[in-house]
C-alpha positions in Angstrom: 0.0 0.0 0.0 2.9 1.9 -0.6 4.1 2.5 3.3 0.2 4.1 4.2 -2.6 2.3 5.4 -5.6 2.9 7.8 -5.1 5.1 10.7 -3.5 3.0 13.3 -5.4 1.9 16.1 -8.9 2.3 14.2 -11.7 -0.1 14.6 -14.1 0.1 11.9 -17.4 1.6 13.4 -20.4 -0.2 14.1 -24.2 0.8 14.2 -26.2 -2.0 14.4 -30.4 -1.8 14.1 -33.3 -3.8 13.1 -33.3 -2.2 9.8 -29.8 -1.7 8.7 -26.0 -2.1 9.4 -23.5 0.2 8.8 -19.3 0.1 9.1 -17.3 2.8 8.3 -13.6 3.6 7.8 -11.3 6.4 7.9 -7.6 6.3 6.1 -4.8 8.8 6.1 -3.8 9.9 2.9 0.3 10.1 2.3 1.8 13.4 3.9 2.3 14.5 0.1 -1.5 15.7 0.2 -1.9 17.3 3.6 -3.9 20.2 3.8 -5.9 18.9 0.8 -8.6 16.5 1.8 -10.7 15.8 4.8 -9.9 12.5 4.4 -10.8 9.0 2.9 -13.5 7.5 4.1 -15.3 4.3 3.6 -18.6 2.9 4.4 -20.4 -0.7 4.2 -24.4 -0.4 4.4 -26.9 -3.2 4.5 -30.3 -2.5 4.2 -32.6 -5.6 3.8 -35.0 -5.9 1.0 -34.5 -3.4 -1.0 -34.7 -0.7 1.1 -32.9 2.7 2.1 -32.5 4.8 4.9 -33.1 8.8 4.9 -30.5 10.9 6.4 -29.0 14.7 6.1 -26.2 15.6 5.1 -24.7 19.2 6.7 -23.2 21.9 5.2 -19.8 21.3 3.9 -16.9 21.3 1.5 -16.9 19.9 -1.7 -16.5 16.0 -2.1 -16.7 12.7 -4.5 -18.1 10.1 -3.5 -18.2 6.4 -4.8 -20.9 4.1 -4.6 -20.6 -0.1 -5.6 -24.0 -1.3 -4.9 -27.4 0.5 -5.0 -27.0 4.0 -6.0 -28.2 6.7 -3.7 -31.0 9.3 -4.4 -30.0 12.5 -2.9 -31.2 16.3 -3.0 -28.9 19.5 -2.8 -30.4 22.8 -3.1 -32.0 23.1 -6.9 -30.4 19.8 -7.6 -31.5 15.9 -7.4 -29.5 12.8 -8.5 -30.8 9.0 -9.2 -29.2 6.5 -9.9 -25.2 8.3 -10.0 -23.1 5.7 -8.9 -20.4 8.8 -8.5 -21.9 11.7 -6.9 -19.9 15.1 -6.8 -21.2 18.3 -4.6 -19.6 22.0 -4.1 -18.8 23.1 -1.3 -22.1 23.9 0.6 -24.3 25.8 2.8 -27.6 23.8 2.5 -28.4 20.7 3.9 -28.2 17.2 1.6 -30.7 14.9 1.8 -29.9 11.4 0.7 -32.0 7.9 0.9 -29.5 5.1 0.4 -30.0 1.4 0.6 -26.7 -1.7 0.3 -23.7 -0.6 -0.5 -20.1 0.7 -0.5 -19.5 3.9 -0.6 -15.8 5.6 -1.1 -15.7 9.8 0.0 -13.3 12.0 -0.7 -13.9 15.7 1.3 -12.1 18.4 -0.9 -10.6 21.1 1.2 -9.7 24.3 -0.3 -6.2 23.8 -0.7 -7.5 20.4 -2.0 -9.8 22.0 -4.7 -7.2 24.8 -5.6 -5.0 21.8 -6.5 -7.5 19.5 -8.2 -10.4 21.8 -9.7 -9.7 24.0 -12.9 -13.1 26.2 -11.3 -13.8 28.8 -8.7 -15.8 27.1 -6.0 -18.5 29.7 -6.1 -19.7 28.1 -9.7 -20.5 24.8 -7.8 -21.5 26.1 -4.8 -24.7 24.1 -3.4 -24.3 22.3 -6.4 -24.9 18.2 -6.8 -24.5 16.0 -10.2 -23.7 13.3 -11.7 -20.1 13.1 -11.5 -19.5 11.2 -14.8 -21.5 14.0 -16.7 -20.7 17.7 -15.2 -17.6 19.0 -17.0 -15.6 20.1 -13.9 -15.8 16.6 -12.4 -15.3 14.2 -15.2 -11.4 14.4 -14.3 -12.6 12.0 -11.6 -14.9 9.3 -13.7 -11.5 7.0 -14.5 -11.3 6.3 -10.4 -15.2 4.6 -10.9 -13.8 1.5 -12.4 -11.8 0.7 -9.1 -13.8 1.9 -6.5 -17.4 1.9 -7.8 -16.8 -2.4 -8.0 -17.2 -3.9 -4.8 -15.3 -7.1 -5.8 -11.9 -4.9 -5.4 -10.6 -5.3 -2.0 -10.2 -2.1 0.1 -6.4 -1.7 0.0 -6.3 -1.8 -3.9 -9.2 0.9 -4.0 -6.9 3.1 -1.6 -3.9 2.9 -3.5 -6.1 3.5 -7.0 -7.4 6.4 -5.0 -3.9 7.7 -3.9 -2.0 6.9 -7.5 -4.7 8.8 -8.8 -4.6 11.6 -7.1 -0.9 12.4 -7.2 -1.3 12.1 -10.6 -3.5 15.0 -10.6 -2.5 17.4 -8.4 -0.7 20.4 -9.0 0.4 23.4 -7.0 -1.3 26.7 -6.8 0.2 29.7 -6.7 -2.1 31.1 -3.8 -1.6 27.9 -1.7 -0.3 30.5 1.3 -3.2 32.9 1.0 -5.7 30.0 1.1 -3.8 28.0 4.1 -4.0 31.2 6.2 -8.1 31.6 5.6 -8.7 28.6 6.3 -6.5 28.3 9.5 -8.2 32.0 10.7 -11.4 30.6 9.7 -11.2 28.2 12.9 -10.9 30.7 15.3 -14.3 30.8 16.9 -13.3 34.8 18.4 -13.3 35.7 15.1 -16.4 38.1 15.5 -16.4 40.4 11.7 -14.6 40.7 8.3 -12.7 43.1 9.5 -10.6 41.2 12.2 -10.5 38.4 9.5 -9.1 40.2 7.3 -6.6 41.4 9.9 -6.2 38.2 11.3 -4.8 36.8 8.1 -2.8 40.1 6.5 -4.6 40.7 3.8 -7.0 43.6 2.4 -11.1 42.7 3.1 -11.0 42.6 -1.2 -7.9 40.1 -1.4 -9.9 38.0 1.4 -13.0 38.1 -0.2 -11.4 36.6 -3.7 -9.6 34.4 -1.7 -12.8 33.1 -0.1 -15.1 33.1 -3.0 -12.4 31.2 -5.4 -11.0 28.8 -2.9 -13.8 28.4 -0.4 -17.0 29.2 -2.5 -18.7 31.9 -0.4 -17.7 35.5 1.0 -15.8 35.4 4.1 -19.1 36.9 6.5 -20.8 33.9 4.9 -18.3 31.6 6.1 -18.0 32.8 9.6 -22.3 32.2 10.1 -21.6 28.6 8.5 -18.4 27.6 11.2 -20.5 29.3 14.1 -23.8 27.2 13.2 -21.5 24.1 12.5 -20.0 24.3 15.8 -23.4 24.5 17.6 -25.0 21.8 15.3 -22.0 19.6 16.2 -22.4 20.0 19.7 -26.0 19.0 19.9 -25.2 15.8 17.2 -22.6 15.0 20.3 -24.2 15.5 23.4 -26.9 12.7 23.7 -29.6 14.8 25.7 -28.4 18.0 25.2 -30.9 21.0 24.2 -30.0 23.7 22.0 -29.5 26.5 24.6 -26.6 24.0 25.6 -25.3 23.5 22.3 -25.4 27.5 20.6 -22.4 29.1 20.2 -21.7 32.3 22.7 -21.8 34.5 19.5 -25.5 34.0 18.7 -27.3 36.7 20.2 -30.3 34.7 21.6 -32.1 31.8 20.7 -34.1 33.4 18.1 -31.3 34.6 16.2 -30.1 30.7 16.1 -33.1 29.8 15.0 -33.0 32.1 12.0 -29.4 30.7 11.3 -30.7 27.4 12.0 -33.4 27.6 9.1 -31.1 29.3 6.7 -28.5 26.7 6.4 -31.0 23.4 7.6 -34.0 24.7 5.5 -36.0 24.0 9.0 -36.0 24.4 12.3 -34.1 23.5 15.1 -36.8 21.4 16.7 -37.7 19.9 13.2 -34.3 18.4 12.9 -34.5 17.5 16.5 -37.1 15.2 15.8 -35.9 13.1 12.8 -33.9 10.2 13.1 -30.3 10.4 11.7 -29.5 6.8 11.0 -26.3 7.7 9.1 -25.2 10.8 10.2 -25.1 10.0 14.0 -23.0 7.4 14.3 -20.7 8.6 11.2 -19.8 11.8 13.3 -19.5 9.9 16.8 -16.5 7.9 14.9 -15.6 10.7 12.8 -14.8 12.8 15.8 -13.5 9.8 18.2 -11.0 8.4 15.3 -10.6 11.2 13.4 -10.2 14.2 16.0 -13.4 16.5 14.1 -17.1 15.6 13.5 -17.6 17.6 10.6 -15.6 18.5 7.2 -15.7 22.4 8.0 -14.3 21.9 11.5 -11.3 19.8 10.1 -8.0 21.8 10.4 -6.7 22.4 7.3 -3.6 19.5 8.1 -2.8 17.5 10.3 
């Protein structure tokens, strides 16, 4: 596997239930790539008869992901996709909703420095977008990696080194690779109250950020700040078994109203609306995500490790 393998001491994770079984994965990419993905992920779902399970999928950056098995149908924003068996999204701030039945499913999260290095278009073109990966034009690249890892009779250490070769193949530098690594690191800091001390924080004028942002990141920098905040409080609750939302809001919402109206905005409903659906999927990938991983959510991943 070319000296890189899973992440040591990882135990696939388990979620067992009357109506479906899930195991998922998480592998390290080689140093070569740091800063550029989220990572490489991997899940096994068995549904019986047929079925599928409904989940949501939160705001986030862009990503590929590779399905052997039953294809999923999935909603993002304007956009639907049946039967894809690669499905490729922009980076977002709307919810995805998916319903997915048996399968195995290969993700790849593109950070910015990732999709400065891999994507020939400004993010802000595919932003809240999902397709067909095979078909959209700034994706296609991609299609030749379906052969590997859409075919669930390759074993999982040939798909990572396909998805690996592949990749360094690929990538190139960029020549704002500094500018981008510096936004993304000041994007983390939750103090970070305006665009102002942004822009300060990272050296650059509010018009440099801004194009930074909007190439690299696909949305203006204030827009960015409201998506970390929410995903810090939406986190929080997805981790906290029994906690309410006053517990999970971050200390820069105003009240509880003013969540709300954040809440709606990137959810497309309501905080006690998502409350009460079930989350088959998405709770147990985050609970591994952040004990394996070190985050719960692609925006709250550092931008290396």
């Amino acid at each position: 596997m070319g000296g890189t393998s899973k992440i040591d001491g990882i135990t696939p994770a388990a979620l067992s239930a009357p109506e479906h079984t899930m195991r998922s994965e998480f592998w390290q990419p080689p140093e070569e790539f740091d800063g550029c993905f989220t990572s490489f992920y991997q899940f096994d779902l068995e549904v019986p008869c047929g079925g599928r399970v409904h989940d949501y999928l939160q705001p986030e950056w862009g990503g590929l992901r590779f399905f052997a098995g039953q294809p999923p149908i999935s909603t993002l924003g304007d956009y639907s996709i049946d039967d894809a068996r690669f499905v490729a999204t922009g980076p977002s701030s709307l919810p995805s909703s998916f319903k997915v039945g048996t399968a195995r499913m290969w993700g790849v999260g593109l950070l910015p420095l990732g999709w400065s290095r891999f994507m020939d278009v400004p993010a802000s073109e595919l932003a809240n977008l999902g397709t067909n990966g095979e078909s959209h034009p700034a994706f296609q690249k991609f299609s030749g990696l379906c052969e590997v890892l859409c075919d669930a009779s390759v074993s999982k250490e040939q798909q990572f080194d396909a998805l690996t070769q592949f990749m360094r193949a690929a990538m190139r530098p960029n020549r704002d690779e500094p500018k981008i690594m510096r936004v993304h690191h000041a994007l983390l800091n939750a103090k970070l109250t305006s665009v102002s001390e942004f822009a300060s924080e990272v050296a650059m004028s509010t018009r440099t950020l801004e194009r930074v942002c909007i190439r690299y990141f696909g949305f203006p920098p204030k827009l960015l700040m409201r998506r970390q905040r929410f995903m810090r409080s939406l986190t929080s609750f997805m981790l906290h078994a029994g906690a309410n939302w006053t517990e999970a809001m971050d200390e820069h919402y105003h009240d509880q109203a003013h969540f709300s109206r954040e809440f709606r905005e990137f959810m497309t409903m309501n905080p006690t609306e998502y409350a009460a659906l079930d989350h088959p999927i998405l709770a147990s990938f985050m609970e591994a995500r952040a004990r394996l991983w070190g985050s719960a959510a692609q925006t709250l991943d550092k931008p290396e490790r």
